[in-house]
C-alpha positions as CSV (number, residue, x, y, z in Angstrom):
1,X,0.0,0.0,0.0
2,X,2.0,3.1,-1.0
3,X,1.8,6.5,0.0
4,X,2.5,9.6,-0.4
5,X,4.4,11.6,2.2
6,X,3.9,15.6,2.1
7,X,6.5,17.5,4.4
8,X,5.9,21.4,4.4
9,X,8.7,22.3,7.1
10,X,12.3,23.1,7.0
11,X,14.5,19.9,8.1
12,X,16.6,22.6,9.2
13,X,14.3,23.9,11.9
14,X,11.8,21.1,12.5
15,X,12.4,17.3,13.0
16,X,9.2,16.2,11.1
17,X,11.2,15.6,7.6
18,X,13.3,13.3,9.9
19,X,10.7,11.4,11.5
20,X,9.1,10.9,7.9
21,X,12.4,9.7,6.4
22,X,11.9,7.2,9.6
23,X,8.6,5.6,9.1
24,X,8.4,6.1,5.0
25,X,8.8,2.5,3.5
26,X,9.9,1.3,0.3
27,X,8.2,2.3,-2.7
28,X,6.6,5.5,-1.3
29,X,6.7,8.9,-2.1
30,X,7.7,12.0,-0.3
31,X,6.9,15.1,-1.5
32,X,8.5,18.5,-0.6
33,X,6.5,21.9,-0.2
34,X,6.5,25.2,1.3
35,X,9.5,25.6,3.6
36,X,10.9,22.0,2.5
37,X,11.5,22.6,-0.9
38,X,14.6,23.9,0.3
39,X,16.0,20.1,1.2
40,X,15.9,19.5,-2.8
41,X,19.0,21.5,-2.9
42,X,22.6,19.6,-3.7
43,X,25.4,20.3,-0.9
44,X,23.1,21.1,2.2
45,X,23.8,18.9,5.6
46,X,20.5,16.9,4.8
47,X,21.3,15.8,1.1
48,X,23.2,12.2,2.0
49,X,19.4,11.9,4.1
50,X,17.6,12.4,1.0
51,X,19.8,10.8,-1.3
52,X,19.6,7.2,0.8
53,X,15.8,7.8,1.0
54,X,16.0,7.7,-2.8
55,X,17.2,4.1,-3.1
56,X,14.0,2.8,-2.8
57,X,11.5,5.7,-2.6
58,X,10.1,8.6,-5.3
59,X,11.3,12.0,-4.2
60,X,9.5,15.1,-5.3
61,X,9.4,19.2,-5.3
62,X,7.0,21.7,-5.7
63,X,8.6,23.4,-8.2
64,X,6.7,26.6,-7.4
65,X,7.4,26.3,-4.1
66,X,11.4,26.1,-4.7
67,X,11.1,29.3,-7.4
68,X,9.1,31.1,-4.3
69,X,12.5,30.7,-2.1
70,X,15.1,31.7,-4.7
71,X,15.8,28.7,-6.1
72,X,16.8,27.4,-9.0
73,X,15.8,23.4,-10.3
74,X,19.7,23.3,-11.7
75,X,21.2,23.1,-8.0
76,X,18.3,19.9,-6.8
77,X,19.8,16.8,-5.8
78,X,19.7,14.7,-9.3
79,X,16.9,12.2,-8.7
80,X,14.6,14.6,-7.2
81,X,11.3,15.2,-9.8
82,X,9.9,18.9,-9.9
83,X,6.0,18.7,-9.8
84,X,3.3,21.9,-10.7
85,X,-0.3,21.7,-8.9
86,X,-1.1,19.3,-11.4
87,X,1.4,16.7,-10.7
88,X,0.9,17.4,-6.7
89,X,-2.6,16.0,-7.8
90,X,-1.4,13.1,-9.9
91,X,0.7,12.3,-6.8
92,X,-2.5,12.3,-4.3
93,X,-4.4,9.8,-7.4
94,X,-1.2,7.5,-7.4
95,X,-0.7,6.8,-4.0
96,X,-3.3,4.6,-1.8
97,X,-3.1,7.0,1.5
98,X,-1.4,10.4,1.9
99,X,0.5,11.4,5.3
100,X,1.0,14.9,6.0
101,X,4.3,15.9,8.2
102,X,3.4,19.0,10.0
């Protein structure tokens, strides 16, 4: 039963993205919005976290959400998929159950 994990806060100032990285299992998603979109970016103290989670789980951005911060999709972690609204839906239609990380 796969599902899709949506994180809104900063792993730099909350421990929420951790716990999720803790209890997703294989062949889920976690998707990155608001404040987290910030973790998509290559060379930050939390990339090694998201690059192991991305052996055996889908990792996404709302790419809005990483523009709204400054940005840019060039500097993400390679593996990481930028979404629009649209594809935050798709997600939501593809997985069973959705988990929200406040």
């Amino acid at each position: 039963m796969a599902m899709l994990h949506i994180v809104n806060k900063s792993p730099f100032e909350r421990v929420s993205f951790r716990s999720c990285l803790n209890h997703a299992k294989p062949g889920d998603s976690i998707l990155m919005i608001e404040d987290a979109a910030v973790a998509a970016i290559e060379g930050t103290s939390f990339t090694e976290k998201l690059k192991e989670a991305m052996t055996d789980k889908s990792v996404y951005v709302l790419g809005g959400d990483l523009a709204a911060r400054g940005l840019s999709e060039d500097r993400m972690i390679d593996g990481i998929k930028s979404v629009d609204y649209a594809g935050f839906v798709d997600l939501t239609v593809e997985n069973e159950t959705t988990q929200s990380w406040l």
